[in-house]
C-alpha positions as CSV (number, residue, x, y, z in Angstrom):
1,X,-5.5,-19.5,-31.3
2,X,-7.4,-21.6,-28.8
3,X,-9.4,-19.9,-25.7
4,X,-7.0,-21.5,-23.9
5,X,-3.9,-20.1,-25.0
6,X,-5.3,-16.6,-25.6
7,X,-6.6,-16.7,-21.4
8,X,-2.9,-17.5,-20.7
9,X,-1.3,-14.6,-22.5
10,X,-4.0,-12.6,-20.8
11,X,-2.9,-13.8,-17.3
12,X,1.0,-13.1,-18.2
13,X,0.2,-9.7,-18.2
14,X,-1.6,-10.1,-15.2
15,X,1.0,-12.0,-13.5
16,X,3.7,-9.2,-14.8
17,X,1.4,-6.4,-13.6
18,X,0.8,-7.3,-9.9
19,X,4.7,-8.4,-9.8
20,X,5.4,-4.9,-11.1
21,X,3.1,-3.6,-8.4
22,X,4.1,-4.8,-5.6
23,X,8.3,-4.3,-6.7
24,X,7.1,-0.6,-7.2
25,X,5.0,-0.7,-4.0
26,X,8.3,-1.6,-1.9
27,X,10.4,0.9,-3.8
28,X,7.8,3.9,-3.3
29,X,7.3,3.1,0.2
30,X,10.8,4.4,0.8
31,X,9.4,7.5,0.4
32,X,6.0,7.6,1.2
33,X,3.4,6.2,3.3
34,X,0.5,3.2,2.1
35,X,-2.1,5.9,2.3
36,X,-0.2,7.8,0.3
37,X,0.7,5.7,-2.3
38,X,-2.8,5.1,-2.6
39,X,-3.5,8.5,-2.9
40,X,-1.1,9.1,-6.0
41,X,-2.4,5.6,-7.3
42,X,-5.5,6.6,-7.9
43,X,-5.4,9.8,-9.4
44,X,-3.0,7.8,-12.1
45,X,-6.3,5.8,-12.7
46,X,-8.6,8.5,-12.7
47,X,-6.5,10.1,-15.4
48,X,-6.5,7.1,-17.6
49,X,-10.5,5.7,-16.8
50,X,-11.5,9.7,-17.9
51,X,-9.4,9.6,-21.0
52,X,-10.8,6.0,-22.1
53,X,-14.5,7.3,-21.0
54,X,-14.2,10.3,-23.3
55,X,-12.3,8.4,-26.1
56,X,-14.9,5.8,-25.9
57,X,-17.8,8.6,-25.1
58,X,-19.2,6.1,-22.4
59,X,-19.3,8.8,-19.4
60,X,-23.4,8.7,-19.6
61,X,-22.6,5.3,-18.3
62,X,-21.5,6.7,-15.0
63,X,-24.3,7.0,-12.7
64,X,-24.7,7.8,-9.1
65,X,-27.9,5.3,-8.7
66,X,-26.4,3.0,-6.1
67,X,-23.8,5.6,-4.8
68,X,-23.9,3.9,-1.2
69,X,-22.7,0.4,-2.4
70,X,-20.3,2.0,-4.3
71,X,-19.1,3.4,-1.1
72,X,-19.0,0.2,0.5
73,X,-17.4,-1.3,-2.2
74,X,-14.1,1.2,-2.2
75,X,-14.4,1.7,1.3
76,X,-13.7,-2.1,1.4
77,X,-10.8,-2.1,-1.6
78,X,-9.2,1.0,-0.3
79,X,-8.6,-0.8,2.9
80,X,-7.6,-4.4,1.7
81,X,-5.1,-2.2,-1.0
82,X,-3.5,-0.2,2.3
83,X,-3.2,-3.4,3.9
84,X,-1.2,-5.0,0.9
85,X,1.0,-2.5,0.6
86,X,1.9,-2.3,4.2
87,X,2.5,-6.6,4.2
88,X,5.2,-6.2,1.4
89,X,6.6,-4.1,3.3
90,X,7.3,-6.7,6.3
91,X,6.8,-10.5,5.2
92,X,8.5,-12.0,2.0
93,X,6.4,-11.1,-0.9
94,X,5.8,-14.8,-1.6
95,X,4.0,-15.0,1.8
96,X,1.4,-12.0,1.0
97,X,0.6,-13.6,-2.4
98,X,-0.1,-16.4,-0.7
99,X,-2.3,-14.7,1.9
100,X,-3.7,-13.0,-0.5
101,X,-5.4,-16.5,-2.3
102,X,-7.7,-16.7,0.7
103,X,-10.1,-14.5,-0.5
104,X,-12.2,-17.0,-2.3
105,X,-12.8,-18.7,1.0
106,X,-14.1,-15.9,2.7
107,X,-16.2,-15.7,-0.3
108,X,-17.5,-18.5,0.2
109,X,-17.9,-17.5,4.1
110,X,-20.1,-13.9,3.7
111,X,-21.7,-15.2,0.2
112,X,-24.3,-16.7,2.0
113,X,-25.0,-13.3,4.0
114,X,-24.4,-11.0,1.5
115,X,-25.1,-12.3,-1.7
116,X,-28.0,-14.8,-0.9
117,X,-26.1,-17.9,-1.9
118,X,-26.2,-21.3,-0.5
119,X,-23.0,-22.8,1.5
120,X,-23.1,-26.2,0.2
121,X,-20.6,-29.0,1.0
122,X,-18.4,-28.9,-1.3
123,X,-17.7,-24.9,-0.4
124,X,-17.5,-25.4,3.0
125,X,-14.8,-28.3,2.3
126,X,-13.3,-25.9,0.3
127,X,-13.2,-23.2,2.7
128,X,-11.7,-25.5,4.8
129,X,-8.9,-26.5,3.0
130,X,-8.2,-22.4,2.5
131,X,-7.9,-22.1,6.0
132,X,-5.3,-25.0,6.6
133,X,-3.3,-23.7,3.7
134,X,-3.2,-20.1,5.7
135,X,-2.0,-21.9,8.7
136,X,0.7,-23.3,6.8
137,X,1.6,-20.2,5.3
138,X,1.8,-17.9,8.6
139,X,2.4,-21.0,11.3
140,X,1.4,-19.2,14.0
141,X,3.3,-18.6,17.1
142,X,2.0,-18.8,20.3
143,X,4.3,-16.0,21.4
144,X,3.1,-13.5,18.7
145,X,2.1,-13.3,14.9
146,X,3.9,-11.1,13.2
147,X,2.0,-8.0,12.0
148,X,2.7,-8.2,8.2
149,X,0.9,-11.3,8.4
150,X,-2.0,-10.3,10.2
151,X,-1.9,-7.2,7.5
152,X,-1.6,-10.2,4.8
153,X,-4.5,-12.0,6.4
154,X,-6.8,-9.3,6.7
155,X,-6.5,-7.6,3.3
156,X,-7.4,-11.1,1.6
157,X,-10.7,-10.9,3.9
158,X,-11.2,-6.8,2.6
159,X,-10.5,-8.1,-1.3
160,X,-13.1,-11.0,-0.4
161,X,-15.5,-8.2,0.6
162,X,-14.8,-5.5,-2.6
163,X,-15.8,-9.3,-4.7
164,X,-19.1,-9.2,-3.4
165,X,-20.1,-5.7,-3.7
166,X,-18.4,-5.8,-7.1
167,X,-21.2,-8.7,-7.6
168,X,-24.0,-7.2,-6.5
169,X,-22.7,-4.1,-8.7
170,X,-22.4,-5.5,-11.7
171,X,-25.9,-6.4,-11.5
172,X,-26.7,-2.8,-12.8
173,X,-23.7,-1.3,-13.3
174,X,-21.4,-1.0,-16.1
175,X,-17.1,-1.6,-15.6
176,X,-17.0,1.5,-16.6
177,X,-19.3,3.5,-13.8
178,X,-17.7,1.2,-11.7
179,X,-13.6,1.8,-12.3
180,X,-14.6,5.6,-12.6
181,X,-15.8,5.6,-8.7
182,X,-13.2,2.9,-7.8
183,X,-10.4,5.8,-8.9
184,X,-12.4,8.4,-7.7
185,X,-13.4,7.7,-4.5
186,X,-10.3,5.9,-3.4
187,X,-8.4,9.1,-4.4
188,X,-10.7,11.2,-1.7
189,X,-10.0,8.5,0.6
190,X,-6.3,8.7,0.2
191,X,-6.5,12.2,0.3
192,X,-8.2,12.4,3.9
193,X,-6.4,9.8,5.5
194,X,-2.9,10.6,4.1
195,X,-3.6,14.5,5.4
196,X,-5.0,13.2,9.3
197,X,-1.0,13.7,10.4
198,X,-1.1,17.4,8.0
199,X,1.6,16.1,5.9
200,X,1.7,14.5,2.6
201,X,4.4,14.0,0.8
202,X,4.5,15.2,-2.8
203,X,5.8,12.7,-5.1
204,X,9.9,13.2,-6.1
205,X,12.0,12.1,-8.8
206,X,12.7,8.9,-7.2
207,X,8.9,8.1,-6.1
208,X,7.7,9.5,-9.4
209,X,7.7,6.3,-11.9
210,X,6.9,3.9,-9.4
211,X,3.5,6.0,-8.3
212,X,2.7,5.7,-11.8
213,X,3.9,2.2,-13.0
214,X,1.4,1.1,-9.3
215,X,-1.2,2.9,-10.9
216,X,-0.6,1.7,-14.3
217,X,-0.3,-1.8,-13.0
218,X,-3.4,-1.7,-11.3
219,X,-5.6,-1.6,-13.7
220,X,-3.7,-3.0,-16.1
221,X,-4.1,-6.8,-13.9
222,X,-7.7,-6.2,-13.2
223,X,-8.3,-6.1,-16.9
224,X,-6.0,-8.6,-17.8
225,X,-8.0,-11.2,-15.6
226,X,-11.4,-9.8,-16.7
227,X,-10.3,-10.5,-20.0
228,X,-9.2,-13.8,-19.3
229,X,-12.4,-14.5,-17.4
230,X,-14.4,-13.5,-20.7
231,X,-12.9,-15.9,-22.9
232,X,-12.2,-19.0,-21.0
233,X,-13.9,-20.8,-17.6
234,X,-12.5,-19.5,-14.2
235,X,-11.6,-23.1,-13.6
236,X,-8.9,-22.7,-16.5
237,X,-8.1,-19.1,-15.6
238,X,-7.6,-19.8,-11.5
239,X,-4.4,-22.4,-12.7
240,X,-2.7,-19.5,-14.0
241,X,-3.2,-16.9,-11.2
242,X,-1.7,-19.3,-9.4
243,X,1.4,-18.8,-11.2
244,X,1.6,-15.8,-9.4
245,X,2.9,-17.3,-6.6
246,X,6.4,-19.0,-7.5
247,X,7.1,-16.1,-10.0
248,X,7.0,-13.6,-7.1
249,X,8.5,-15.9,-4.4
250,X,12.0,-15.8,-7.5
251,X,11.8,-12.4,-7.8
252,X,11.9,-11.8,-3.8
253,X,15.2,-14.2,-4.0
254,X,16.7,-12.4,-6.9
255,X,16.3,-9.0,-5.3
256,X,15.7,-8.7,-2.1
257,X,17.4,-11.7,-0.5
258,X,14.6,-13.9,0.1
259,X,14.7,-17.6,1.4
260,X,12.2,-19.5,-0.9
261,X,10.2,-21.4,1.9
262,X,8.7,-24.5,1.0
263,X,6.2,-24.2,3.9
264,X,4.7,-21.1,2.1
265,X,4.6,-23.1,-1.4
266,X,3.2,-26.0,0.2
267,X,0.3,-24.0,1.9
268,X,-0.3,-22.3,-1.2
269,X,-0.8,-25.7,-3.2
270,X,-3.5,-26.1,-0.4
271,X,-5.2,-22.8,-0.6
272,X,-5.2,-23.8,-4.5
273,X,-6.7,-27.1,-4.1
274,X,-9.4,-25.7,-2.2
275,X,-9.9,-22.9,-4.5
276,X,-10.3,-25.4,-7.5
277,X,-12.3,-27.9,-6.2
278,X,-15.0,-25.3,-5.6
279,X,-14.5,-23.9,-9.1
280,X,-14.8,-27.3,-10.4
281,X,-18.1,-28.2,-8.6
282,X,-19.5,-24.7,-9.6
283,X,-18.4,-25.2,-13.3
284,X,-20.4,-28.7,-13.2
285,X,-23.3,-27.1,-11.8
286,X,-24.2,-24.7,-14.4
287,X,-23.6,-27.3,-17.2
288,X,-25.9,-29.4,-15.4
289,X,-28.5,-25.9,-15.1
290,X,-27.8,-25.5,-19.0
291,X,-28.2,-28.8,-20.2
292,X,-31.4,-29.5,-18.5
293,X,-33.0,-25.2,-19.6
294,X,-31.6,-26.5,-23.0
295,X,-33.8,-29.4,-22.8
């Protein structure tokens, strides 16, 4: 089996998982609040990154040497997943996928401030091209913006920000000391802010499967792509994450109602070009590095 083809099965499951997540998001939000769902999401994943660290016996991987960043990191996830959560709630789910492909571009934006990298060209033009696609997508009224789109918006900008950290993590720290404080301290997060108004709600027999199928789902995609991302270039694995997109936008119609809007389609197309021309240029750069250290 090609690269190729296995990268694709890998990004099914991704595409299945955060279609499942965002369906059980909507239905679990009947019941309780985002910071709330959060809260029972991550003790799901705590449960399941402890079992596979002591199946595995990897937990002398998990280290508290650059506790602050991880700090900053879930600080910034936690947010941009409360935000999410809240945007399904009030746009078409098409429309938050779609808001949610800007993150690259905002990438590209802090990179240059956070990571050290330079904002060439062909980023900025890519940038660009993200931001005309969001305009498409929301088309702003002068008379208001509705707030699951500034919710949709600003989560892509706090997933943009949990990239970088994640990158300047992974410099020294393992996936697994990182999912074990993602889960962690995202669950003391959702624990504080879902008890500021001194009353969560335990989970029922309606909420129940959906908590866990959220939590489930949530790592499940995250190692789906990482997968993906091992075994073929991002510029073959971004095509398929794409996919995302009119998947979710059919299963809006089908149960919820949902007009499929071309405007949100189109700007997504955008956000996509923009996306893959950077990925591209980058690609061709570090061939270019290689070929010439291999010389």
């Amino acid at each position: 089996m090609s690269p190729v083809i296995k990268a694709g099965i890998w990004m099914i499951g991704a595409i299945v998982s955060f279609s499942l997540m965002a369906v059980s998001g909507r239905i679990a939000a009947e019941v309780h609040d985002t910071f709330e769902i959060m809260l029972y999401r991550s003790i799901v994943g705590i449960v399941i990154v402890s079992a596979v660290l002591t199946v595995t016996g990897h937990w002398r991987q998990v280290t508290t040497n650059r506790f602050g960043e991880q700090i900053l990191r879930n600080g910034a996830h936690f947010t941009a997943q409360n935000l999410w959560l809240a945007a399904i709630t009030m746009i078409p789910l098409a429309q938050v996928f779609a808001l949610e492909f800007t993150s690259p571009m905002w990438v590209v934006f802090m990179a240059p401030f956070l990571l050290g990298e330079k904002l060439t060209v062909v980023r900025l033009a890519s940038a660009v091209l993200g931001f005309i696609g969001v305009l498409m997508v929301a088309r702003p009224d002068v008379s208001g913006i509705d707030t699951g789109i500034i919710f949709g918006a600003a989560a892509a900008v706090f997933f943009a920000l949990t990239f970088i950290f994640t990158k300047r993590l992974t410099n020294t720290e393992t996936v697994a000391c990182i999912l074990f404080w993602l889960t962690g301290m995202q669950a003391v997060f959702g624990l504080l802010a879902s008890g500021i108004d001194g009353d969560i709600a335990l989970p029922t027999l309606q909420s129940l499967p959906w908590l866990a199928l959220i939590g489930l789902c949530g790592l499940s995609a995250h190692f789906c792509v990482t997968n993906a991302l091992k075994i073929a270039p991002a510029s073959t694995v971004v095509p398929f994450d794409f996919v995302r997109l009119p998947v979710i936008a059919v299963i809006g119609m089908l149960l919820y109602g949902e007009a499929l809007d071309l405007w949100v389609l189109a700007g997504a197309v955008v956000i996509f070009a923009g996306n893959y021309i950077n990925i591209v240029a980058e690609n061709r750069k570090l061939r270019i590095v290689s070929s010439a250290g291999a010389e």
